[in-house]
N, C-alpha and C positions, 0 to 999 in steps of 0.2 A: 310467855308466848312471843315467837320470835314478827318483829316490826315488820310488812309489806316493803320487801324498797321503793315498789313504784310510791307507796303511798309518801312515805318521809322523803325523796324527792321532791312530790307537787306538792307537800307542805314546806318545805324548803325555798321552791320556786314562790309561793303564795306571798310567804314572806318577805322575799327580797324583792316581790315586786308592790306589795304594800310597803314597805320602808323605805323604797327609793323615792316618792314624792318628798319625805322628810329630810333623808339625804339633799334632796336637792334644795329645798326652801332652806335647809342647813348652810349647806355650801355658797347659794346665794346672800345668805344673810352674812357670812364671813368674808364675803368676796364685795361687799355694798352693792350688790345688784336687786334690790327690791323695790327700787324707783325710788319719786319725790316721795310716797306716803310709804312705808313700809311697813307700819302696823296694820293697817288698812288691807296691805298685800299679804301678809301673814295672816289675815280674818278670812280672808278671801280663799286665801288655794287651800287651808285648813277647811272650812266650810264646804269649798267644792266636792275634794274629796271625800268628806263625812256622806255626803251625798250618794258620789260613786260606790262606795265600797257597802252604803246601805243596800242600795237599788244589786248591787251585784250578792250582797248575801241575800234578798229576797229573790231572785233570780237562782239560785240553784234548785230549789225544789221544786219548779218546774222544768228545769234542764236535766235534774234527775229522773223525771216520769216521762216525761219525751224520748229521752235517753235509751231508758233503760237501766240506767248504771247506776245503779243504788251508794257505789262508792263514796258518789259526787256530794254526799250528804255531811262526811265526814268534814269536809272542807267548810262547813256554814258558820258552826262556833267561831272557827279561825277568821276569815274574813267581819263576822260581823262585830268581834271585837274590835277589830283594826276600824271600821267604823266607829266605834263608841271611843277609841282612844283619840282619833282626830276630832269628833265634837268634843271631848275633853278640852284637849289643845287649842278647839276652837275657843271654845269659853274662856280658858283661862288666858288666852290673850289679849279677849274682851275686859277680864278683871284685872287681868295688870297691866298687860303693856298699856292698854286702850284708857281706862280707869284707873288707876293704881290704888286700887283697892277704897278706893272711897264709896263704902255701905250706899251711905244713903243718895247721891247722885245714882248709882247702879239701882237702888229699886225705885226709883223716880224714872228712872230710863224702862225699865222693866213695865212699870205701871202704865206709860203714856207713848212708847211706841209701838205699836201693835208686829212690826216684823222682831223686837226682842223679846218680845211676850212669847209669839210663836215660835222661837229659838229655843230659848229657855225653858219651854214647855215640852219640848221634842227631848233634851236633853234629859228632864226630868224625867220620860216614861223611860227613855235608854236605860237609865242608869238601873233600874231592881232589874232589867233584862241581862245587864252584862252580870249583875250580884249571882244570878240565879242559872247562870249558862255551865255550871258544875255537872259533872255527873249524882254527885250527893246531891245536891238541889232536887236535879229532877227526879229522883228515887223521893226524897220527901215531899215533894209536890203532890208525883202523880199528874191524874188527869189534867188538874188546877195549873202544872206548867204550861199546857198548848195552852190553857187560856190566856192565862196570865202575859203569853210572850206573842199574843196577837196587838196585843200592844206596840209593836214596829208597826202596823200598819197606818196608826195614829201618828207616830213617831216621824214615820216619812212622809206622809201628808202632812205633819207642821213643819218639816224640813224644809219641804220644796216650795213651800206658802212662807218661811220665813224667806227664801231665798228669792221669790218671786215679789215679796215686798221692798226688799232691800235695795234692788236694783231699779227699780220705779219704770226708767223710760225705755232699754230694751229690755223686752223680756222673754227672745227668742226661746236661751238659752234655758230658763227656768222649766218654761213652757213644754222644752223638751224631756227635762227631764216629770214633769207632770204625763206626758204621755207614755214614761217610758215606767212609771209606776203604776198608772191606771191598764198598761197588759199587765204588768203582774198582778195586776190585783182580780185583772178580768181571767188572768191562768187559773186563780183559784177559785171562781164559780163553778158547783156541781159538774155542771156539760162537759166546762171546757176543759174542766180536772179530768175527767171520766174518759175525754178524747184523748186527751194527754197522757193518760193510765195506760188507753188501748192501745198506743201507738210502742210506747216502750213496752209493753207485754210483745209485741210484733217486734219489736228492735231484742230484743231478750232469747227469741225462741231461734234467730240466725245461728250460724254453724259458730262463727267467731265468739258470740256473745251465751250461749248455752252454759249454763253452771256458774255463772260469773256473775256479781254485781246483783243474785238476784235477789237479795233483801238487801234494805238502807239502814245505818245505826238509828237509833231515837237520836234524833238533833239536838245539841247543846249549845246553838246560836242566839244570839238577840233577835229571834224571828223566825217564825215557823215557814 
């Protein structure tokens, strides 16, 4: 079946614009532009963005019912892996650059600071989410997939509580991104879903949007 072009474009476009943060902490890391701490700075905008690109793959499915555009659905796998591979990268910079690999300090750190608890704990529900975002997965799931991958929603509430510990005295920024996951999470209450349905059923039946977009694939994301 021949590819959408529009569609392998914004998969194309998704891509180069989640790999240009890497690019650039790359390019800064070869250039010594990471500051005095630099592992510190590599935890940092690795972490940030594990953040961003969660909160933005939990944000489609409400941008696709608002919408209309069922398309928008396709795009969630792709994004919310590039989320799980920057918590990857977050971690492993914690294990090596940060630790180098010294086991038992790392679960002594684990045990007794409550923001790498709640890191490593987010990490851990990601990870069977990214195992199982396959098309085979969710054919042998079933049902048991949508449950199994409400599990982001634990994931990003320990995210934004590891990040809101980490930081201690401001915590502007955390803070926002806490309000910026309690509307998505408020998009998925009954009402607000149902208003959200309504709205894209009425963004659906325009002259432009008729025939188009009007079912979404089953989602193969880290998050429903």
């Amino acid at each position: 079946m021949a590819r959408d072009p529009k569609i392998v474009a914004a998969k194309a476009g998704i891509w180069a614009l989640c790999l240009a943060p890497a690019g650039w902490l790359a390019f800064d890391a070869a250039t010594g532009r990471l500051g005095a701490n630099p592992i510190e700075t590599v935890l940092l905008r690795t972490g940030w963005w594990t953040l961003v690109l969660l909160l933005a793959s939990l944000a489609i499915t409400p941008l696709r019912r608002l919408s209309g555009r069922g398309r928008l659905v396709r795009f969630r796998r792709l994004v919310g892996l590039f989320a799980f591979a920057y918590g990857t990268t977050h971690l492993l910079g914690y294990v090596v650059l940060d630790q180098w690999f010294a086991w038992p300090y790392i679960v002594e750190d684990i045990a007794e600071r409550p923001f790498i608890l709640a890191g490593f704990a987010a990490w851990c529900l990601l990870l069977p989410l990214a195992v199982t975002s396959t098309r085979g997965w969710i054919r042998r799931l079933g049902r048991a997939w949508g449950r199994l991958h409400r599990l982001v929603y634990v994931a990003a509430g320990l995210g934004v509580l590891h990040f809101y510990w980490k930081v201690k005295a401001d915590t502007r920024e955390p803070l926002v991104f806490a309000a910026i996951l309690a509307l998505l999470l408020a998009a998925r209450v009954p009402p607000v879903r149902n208003l959200l349905t309504r709205a894209g059923r009425s963004a659906r039946s325009r002259p432009g949007l008729r025939g188009r977009d009007a079912r979404g694939e089953v989602a193969s994301a880290p998050g429903p």
